[in-house]
C-alpha positions in Angstrom: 53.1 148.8 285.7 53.7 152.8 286.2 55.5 152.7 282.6 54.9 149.7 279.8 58.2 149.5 278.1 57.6 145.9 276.4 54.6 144.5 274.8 53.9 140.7 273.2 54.0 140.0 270.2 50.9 138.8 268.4 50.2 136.2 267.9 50.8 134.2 270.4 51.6 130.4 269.3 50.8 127.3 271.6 52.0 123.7 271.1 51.1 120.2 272.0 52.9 118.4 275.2 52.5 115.6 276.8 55.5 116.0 278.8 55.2 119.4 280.3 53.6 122.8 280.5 56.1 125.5 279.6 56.6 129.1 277.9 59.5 130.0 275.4 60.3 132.7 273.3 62.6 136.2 273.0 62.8 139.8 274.4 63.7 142.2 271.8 65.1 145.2 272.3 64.0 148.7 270.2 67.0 147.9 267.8 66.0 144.2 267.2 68.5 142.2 269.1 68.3 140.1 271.9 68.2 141.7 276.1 69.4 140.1 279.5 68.5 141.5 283.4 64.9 140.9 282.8 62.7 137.9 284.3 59.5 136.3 283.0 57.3 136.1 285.7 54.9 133.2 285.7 51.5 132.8 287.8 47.8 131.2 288.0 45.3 132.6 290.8 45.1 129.9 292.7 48.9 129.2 293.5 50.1 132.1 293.1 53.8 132.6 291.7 54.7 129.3 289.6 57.9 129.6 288.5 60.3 132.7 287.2 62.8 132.7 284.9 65.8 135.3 283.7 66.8 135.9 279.7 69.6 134.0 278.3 72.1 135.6 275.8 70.7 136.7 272.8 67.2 137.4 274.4 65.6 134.1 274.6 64.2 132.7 277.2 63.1 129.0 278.1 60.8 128.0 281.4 59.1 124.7 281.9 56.6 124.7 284.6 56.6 122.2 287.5 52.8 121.5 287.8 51.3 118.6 286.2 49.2 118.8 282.9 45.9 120.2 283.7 44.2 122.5 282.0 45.5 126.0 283.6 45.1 129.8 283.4 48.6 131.3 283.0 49.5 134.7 283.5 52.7 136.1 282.0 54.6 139.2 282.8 58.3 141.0 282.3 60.1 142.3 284.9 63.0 144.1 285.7 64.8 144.9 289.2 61.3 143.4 290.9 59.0 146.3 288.9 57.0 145.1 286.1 57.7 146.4 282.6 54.8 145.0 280.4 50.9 144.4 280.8 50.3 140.7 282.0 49.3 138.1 278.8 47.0 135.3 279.8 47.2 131.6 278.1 45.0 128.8 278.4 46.2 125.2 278.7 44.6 122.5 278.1 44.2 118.7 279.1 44.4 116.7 276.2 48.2 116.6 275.6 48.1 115.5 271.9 45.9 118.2 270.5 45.5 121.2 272.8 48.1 123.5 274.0 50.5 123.4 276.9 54.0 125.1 275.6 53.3 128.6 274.9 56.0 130.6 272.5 55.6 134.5 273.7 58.0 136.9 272.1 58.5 140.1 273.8 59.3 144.0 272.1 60.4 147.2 273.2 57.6 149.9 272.8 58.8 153.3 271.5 
């Protein structure tokens, strides 16, 4: 992006699913509270764009991925009126449902 305005939050935290593959989490503006009009942007090299998803009220954000559980390389990015606004994050899933990781919980903040 020409100018990073959000970074994720360390660390990130992944889950166990045997139902889906998704991201969650919240966008936080400089002042601590939740943002709207951005999107999560969701992708893998080899399809390209999976799935994209805008911020409900109070900054949080929920997107559950329409690909079936295999193990995947996820990239993750903000964006905002089609420019991005953070670095990528990349998250592994994996196959075995019960104890590797296929929900990802990404929280966003504003950088000063």
């Amino acid at each position: 992006p020409e100018r990073v305005r959000y970074t994720a939050m360390e660390p990130i935290t992944g889950y166990s699913s045997c139902q889906s593959i998704g991201l969650k989490g919240e966008v936080q503006a400089g002042n601590g509270t939740g943002i709207q009009n951005v999107q999560i942007v969701v992708w893998d090299d080899n399809a390209g764009l999976l799935d994209m998803t805008g911020i409900e009220t109070g900054g949080r954000y929920r997107l559950d991925l329409p690909s079936p559980l295999t193990p995947q390389q996820l990239w993750v990015q903000l964006f905002e009126d089609d420019q991005p606004i953070s670095q990528p994050v990349v998250v592994q899933t994996q196959l075995d449902c019960e104890q590797g990781l296929q929900v990802f919980e990404i929280d966003w903040e504003k950088v000063d």
